[in-house]
C-alpha positions, 0 to 999 in steps of 0.5 A: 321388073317393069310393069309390062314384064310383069304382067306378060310374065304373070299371064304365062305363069312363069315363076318369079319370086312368088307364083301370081295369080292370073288376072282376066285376059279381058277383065269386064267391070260396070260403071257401078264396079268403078264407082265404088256403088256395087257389092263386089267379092273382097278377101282379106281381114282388117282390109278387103281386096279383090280376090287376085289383089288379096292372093299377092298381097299375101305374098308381098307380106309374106316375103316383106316378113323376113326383113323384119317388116310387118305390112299394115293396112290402113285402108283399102276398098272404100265404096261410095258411101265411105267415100262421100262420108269422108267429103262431107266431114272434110267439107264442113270441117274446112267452110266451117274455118270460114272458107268459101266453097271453092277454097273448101273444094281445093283443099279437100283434093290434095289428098281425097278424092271426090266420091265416085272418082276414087281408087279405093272404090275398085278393091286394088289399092291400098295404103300402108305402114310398118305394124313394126314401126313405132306409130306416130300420131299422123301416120300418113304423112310424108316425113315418116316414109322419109330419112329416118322416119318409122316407116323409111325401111318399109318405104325401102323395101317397097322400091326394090320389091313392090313390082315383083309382086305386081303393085306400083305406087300411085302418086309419085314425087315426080317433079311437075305432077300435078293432082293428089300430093305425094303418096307414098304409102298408096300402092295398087294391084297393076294387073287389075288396076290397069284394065279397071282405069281404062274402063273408068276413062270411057264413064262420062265423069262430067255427066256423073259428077254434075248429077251428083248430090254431093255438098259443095258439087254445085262449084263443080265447073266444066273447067274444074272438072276436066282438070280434076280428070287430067290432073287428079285422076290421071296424072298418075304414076306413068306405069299405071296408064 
């Protein structure tokens, strides 16, 4: 099923495999919602998602449970502090290997995103494993969703029924996308997350990312900034635009 049937599909309440909870015709989100700077209602346990995110997630794992699979968050809603915790720790760990601040910068956005620009601040997406795998010390890492890594027949599953239960993967391997690397363990609540980056594409991420006080934003260039949002924030999976 395809992400626009999906959605149609959810908001008449038709029946699929499981009943979907239904999204706001017209979902409104501040800038400070989008930016992870606000305190919004999150569900779950070991992760947190918003309410309709928590409900299909459920679901999913639910129905993931019978193919012997157990779907294990890593992470989930992160909000801005968390966010910038990560940039600094990645910052000084890579200046601290001698490299300058640009090539510190470049290295930290092939997986991480800067503060106030990541998908994790919005309560719609997550990362995952397989509880039921064997874990390996690097868990998220390419090689284990991949051939006969632990988490293949995870990954397996998820590309035959993910977008039954309204979560796509973000980050493809589709040839030519550019930004954030392959992810394959980063899926999102469509119906939340679509109308959440519309509403993000009208915040002037220029203006707030030059105020921001953030270690290395002083090389934040308008030219790196404007790839960052083509690149990093955009080039996405096309289902989610």
């Amino acid at each position: 099923m395809i992400r626009r049937e999906f959605i149609k599909t959810s908001l008449l309440g038709i029946t699929g495999i499981s009943c979907f909870p239904v999204a706001s015709l017209t979902p409104s989100f501040s800038k400070d919602d989008l930016m992870g700077k606000s305190n919004p209602t999150l569900y779950g346990t070991s992760y947190k998602l918003r309410k309709e995110a928590h409900q299909s997630f459920l679901e999913m794992s639910k129905a993931a449970s019978k193919s012997g699979i157990r779907i294990k968050v890593v992470s989930s809603y992160r909000n801005y502090a968390h966010q910038n915790r990560i940039w600094e720790r990645k910052y000084k760990a890579f200046t601290a290997k001698k490299m300058n601040p640009e090539q510190a910068i470049k290295k930290i956005i092939e997986y991480s995103t800067i503060p106030g620009t990541s998908r994790h601040h919005w309560g719609t997406d997550l990362d995952i494993v397989d509880g039921n795998a064997p874990q390996p010390k690097g868990l998220l890492l390419e090689k284990n969703f991949a051939s006969e890594g632990p988490f293949c027949k995870l990954k397996e599953w998820m590309d035959r029924h993910a977008s039954s239960f309204g979560f796509e993967l973000v980050y493809t391997n589709k040839e030519g996308r550019k930004g954030f690397k392959y992810e394959p363990w980063h899926y999102t609540y469509t119906p939340l997350s679509i109308p959440m980056l519309k509403a993000y594409r009208k915040i002037d991420i220029k203006k707030e990312l030059k105020k921001a006080n953030l270690l290395g934003s002083s090389h934040f260039t308008d030219t790196f900034i404007q790839n960052y949002i083509n690149e990093n924030i955009l080039d996405i999976n096309p289902e989610l635009l």
